[in-house]
C-alpha positions, 0 to 999 in steps of 0.5 A, spaced: 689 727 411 690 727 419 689 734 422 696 733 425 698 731 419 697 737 415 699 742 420 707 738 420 706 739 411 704 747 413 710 747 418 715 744 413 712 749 407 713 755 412 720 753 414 722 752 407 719 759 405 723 761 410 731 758 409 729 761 402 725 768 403 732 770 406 736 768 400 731 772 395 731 778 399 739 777 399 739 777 391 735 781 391 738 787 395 744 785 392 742 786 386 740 793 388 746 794 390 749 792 384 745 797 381 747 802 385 754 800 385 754 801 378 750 808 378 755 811 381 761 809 377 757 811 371 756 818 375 763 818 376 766 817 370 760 821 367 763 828 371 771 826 369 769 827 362 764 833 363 770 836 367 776 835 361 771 837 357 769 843 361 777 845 362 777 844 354 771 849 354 775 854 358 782 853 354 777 854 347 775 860 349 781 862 353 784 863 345 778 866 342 779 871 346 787 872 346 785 872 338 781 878 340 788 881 339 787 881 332 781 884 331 781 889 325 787 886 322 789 883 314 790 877 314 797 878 311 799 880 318 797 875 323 797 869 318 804 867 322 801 868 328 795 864 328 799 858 325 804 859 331 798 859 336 795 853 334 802 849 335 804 852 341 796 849 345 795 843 346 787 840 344 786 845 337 785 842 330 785 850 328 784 857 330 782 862 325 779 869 322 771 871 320 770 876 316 762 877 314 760 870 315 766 867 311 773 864 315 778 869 312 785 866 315 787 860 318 791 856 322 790 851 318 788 853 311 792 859 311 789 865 308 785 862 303 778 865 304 772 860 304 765 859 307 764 855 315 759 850 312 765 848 307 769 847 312 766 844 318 761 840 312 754 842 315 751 849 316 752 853 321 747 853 326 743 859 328 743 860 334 742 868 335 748 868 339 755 871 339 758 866 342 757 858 341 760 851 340 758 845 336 760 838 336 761 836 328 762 829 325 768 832 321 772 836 318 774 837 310 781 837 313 781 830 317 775 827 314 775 822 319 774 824 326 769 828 331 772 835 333 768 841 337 768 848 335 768 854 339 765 861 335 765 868 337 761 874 332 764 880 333 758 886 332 763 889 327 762 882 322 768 880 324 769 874 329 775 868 331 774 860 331 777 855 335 776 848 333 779 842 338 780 835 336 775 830 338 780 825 338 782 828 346 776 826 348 776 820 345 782 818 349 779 821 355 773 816 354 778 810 352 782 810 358 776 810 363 773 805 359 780 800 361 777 798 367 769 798 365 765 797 359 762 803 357 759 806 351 761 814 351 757 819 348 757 827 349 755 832 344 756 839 344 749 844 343 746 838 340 751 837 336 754 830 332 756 826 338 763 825 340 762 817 342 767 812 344 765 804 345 760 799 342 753 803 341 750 794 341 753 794 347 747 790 350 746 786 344 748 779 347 745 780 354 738 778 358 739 785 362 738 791 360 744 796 360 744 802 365 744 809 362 745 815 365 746 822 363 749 829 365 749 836 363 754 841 364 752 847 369 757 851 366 756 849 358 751 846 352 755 840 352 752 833 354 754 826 356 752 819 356 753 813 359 751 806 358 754 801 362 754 794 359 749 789 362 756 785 364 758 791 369 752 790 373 753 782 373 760 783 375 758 788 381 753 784 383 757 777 383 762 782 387 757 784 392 754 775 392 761 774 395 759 777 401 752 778 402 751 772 401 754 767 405 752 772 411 744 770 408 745 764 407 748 762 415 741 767 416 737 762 413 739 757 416 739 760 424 731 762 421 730 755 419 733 753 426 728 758 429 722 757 425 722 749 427 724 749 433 718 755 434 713 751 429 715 745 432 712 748 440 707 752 437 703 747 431 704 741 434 703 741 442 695 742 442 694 736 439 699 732 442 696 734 448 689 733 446 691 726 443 695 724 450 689 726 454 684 721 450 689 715 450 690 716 458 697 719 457 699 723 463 699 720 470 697 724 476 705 723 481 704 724 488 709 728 494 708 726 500 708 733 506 711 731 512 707 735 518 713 736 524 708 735 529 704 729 528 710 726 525 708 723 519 705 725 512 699 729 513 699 731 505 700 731 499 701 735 492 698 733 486 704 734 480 702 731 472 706 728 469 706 725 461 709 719 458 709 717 451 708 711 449 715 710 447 716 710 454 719 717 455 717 722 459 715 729 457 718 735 463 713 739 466 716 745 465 715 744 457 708 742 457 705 746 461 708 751 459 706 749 452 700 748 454 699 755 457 701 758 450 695 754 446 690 754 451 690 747 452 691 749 460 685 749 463 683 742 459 689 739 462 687 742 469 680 738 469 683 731 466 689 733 472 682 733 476 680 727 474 686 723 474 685 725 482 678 723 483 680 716 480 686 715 485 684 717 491 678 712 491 684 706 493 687 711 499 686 709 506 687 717 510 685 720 516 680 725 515 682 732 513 689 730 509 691 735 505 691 735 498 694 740 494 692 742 486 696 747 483 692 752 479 694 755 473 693 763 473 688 762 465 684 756 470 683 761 476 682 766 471 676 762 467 669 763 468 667 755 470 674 755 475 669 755 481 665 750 478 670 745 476 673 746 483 665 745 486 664 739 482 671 736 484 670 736 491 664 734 491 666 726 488 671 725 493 667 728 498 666 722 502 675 721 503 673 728 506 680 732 504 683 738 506 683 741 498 689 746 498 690 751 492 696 752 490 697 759 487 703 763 484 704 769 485 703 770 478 696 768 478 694 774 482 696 779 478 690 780 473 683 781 476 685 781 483 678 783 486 674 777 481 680 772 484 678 774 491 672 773 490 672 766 487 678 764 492 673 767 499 667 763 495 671 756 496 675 758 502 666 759 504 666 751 502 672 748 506 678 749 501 684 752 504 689 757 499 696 757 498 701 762 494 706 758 491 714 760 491 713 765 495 719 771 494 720 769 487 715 774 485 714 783 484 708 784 489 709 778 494 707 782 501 702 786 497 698 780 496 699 778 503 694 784 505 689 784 499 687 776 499 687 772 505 691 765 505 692 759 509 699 758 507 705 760 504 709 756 500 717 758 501 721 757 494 726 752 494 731 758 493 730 760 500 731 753 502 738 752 498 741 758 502 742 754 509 747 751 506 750 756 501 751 762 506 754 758 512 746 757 516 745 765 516 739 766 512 737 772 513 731 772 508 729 766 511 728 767 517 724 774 516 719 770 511 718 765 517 717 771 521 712 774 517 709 768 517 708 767 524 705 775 525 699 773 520 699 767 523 700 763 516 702 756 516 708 755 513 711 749 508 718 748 506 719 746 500 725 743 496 728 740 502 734 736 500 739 734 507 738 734 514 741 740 515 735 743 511 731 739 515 733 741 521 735 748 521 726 749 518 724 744 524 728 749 529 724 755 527 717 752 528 715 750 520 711 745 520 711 742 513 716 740 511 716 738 502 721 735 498 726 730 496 729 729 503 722 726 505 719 723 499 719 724 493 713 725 488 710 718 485 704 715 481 699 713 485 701 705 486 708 706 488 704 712 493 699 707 496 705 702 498 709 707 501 703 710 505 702 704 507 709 703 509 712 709 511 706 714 512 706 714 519 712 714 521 717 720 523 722 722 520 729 719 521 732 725 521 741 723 519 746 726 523 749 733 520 752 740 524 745 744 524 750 751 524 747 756 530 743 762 525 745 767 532 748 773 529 756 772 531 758 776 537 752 774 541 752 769 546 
């Protein structure tokens, strides 16, 4: 399988991963959240029901002690009261009298004496307390429900009960399970469970239920939640139909990226390796006009790429790319090459400048001089005037070694420029610390001769700076007469751009230095408007 190949398999394996990756990670914490969603209902209801059964606590042992009143009384005297008592209170099955361990008097079973455990149908749990609770399966009275009871012991052997009916808390338990599906569960000292819900509640279910449980700070009692699996999956479901659509247009946008990012990164390497072996890219040339010898006294040296469908790849998208993947510095030599093979057909004076745009990673790499030496030396025979064309941005990085490597070609004959000038950070700091020859004013300084009515302040200060360090000057970008003309008037001597010539492969650029190379330029008639601040005369 092809290199290329095998890298468009990766990148659409990698771009499948990620429109899927975010849709995981949605499910996913959604599924947390849902989690979490539940955990807290199940935390709310759990303390709903601990504090009714806490206020139920209070009310039980609220009434032991108002039966406190009747402490050292027969039963005889107080039997009536109880019963009153016990029908007056919400919550209670029954309050009653102990006398030496055994229940005395009733509210329920009147002034029949019997034993505890007859009654709550189990033993007493010894707990070494005077005061305790139980939670009881049932009673001998109501055989079929739970109940709670509450239990002072007094020192003198005497002691009071209260009992609450379990069936509150089952209703309780009831009315928070209409909205969710819980299995209910509390216990009173480890007592039988008062419990309300199917205890099979995951029996028919994939997921696990939830469990929680909660004690009572101020009581030995105990609840416990389990939340249907199908609480969980509805939580979820509700969270998906908002999550979800968010990740899923997320998943989308990433895979956008991820392709247009994989497309750049994976693909650009050997697409430009490739069209540098099949002869794809052509040297363009644009011709410089020189306002005192009146006709073309250079040119510069762009690259262009053609596909073998017949269109064009933009500059800027290739040499950017190539510049990402390292691939720069082999574009620059075949450029070198390309040139090397055109100039062998052109008939020009000696000393014609030819300007070659060099990449900061070229100028930058070991062999930049060599290369450079060895280019000059094919085509020293036409005797060029080679001129480098460097961005401000080339001169960043190890500015004492470029120093070197420009005076060690400068030594040999070649002339150095800095491109775009203004549009940089350290522009004028680079003008003391390398030495130029010319200087490249950008296009946006040319636009702005008609753009602010012929006042173009920076313009001119540029061209001034120029004159002082005694640099040529080259106008680029240059569109109208009114540009043309406004740069002749102030001593630029080079002028470049679409109002001249434009940029051509090397057939079209032999044709027209043969037509049109030695002729002046026919400047059209346009108001050129006087840049002399206003007020003056």
């Amino acid at each position: 399988m092809p290199l290329l190949k095998r890298k468009r398999d990766y990148a659409r394996l990698v771009i499948i991963i990620s429109g899927v990756l975010p849709l995981i990670i949605g499910i996913f914490f959604t599924a947390l959240d849902a989690r979490h969603t539940v955990r807290q209902q199940q935390v709310s209801a759990a303390n709903t029901l601990l504090s009714q059964a806490e206020r139920m606590s209070d009310s039980a042992w609220d009434m032991i002690t108002e039966l406190r009143q009747f402490q050292h009384q027969p039963c005889s005297q107080i039997q009536n009261q109880l019963q009153r008592i016990a029908s007056l209170n919400p919550y209670f099955r029954g309050v009653g009298k102990m006398e030496e361990n055994r229940i005395a008097c009733s509210s329920a079973y009147g002034a029949e004496p019997g034993f505890l455990k007859d009654m709550i149908l189990r033993d007493a749990p010894v707990t070494g307390k005077a005061w305790w609770s139980l939670s009881i399966a049932r009673t001998s009275g109501v055989p079929d429900r739970p109940a709670v009871i509450f239990m002072r012991d007094l020192p003198d052997g005497e002691g009071f009960w209260a009992m609450i009916d379990g069936q509150y808390l089952i209703d309780f338990m009831r009315a928070i399970n209409s909205t969710h599906h819980y299995h209910f569960s509390m216990n009173f000292s480890d007592g039988a469970p008062i419990a309300f819900g199917n205890p099979q509640i995951a029996a028919s279910s994939w997921f696990e239920p939830m469990i929680y449980q909660a004690r009572s700070t101020r009581y030995p009692l105990s609840v416990t939640l389990i939340a249907s699996p199908s609480e969980l999956i509805a939580a979820w479901r509700q969270v998906m139909f908002i999550i979800m659509p968010m990740a899923a247009i997320f998943s989308i946008l990433l895979m956008m990226l991820m392709a247009n990012w994989l497309q750049r990164r994976i693909s650009w390497r050997d697409e430009i390796r490739r069209a540098i072996n099949s002869d794809q890219f052509r040297a363009h040339y644009q011709p410089v006009y020189d306002n005192r010898l009146q006709r073309c006294s250079g040119v510069e040296a762009l690259l262009r790429w053609t596909t073998p469908d017949g269109n064009g790849v933009r500059p800027d998208i290739f040499i950017g790319a190539a510049e990402a993947e390292g691939m720069i510095v082999p574009l620059t030599r075949h450029l070198l090459n390309l040139i090397a093979e055109d100039v062998m057909d052109w008939e020009v004076k000696p000393h014609f400048h030819l300007a070659i745009n060099v990449a900061a990673d070229h100028l930058q790499h070991p062999d930049f001089v060599d290369d450079m030496l060895q280019f000059a030396e094919r085509i020293k025979d036409k005797q060029f005037l080679i001129t480098l064309e460097l961005t401000e941005r080339s001169l960043i990085k190890d500015g004492a070694e470029v120093a070197r490597k420009l005076e060690q070609l400068r030594g040999c004959g070649m002339k150095v420029a800095i491109d775009d000038f203004g549009t940089g950070n350290c522009s004028l700091s680079y003008l003391q610390t390398f030495t130029l020859d010319y200087l490249k004013i950008d296009r946006g300084f040319i636009n702005a001769i008609e753009s602010l009515e012929g006042r173009t302040p920076v313009l001119d200060v540029i061209i001034q700076l120029s004159n002082e360090l005694e640099l040529e000057v080259l106008g680029e970008g240059v569109e109208s007469a009114l540009q043309f003309s406004y740069l002749q008037r102030r001593g630029v001597v080079y002028i470049q751009g679409y109002y001249y010539a434009r940029p051509m492969d090397n057939k079209a650029f032999i044709a027209w230095l043969a037509a049109a190379g030695d002729q002046p330029v026919e400047q059209e008639q346009e108001h050129v408007p006087d840049a002399r601040p206003k007020g003056t005369v």
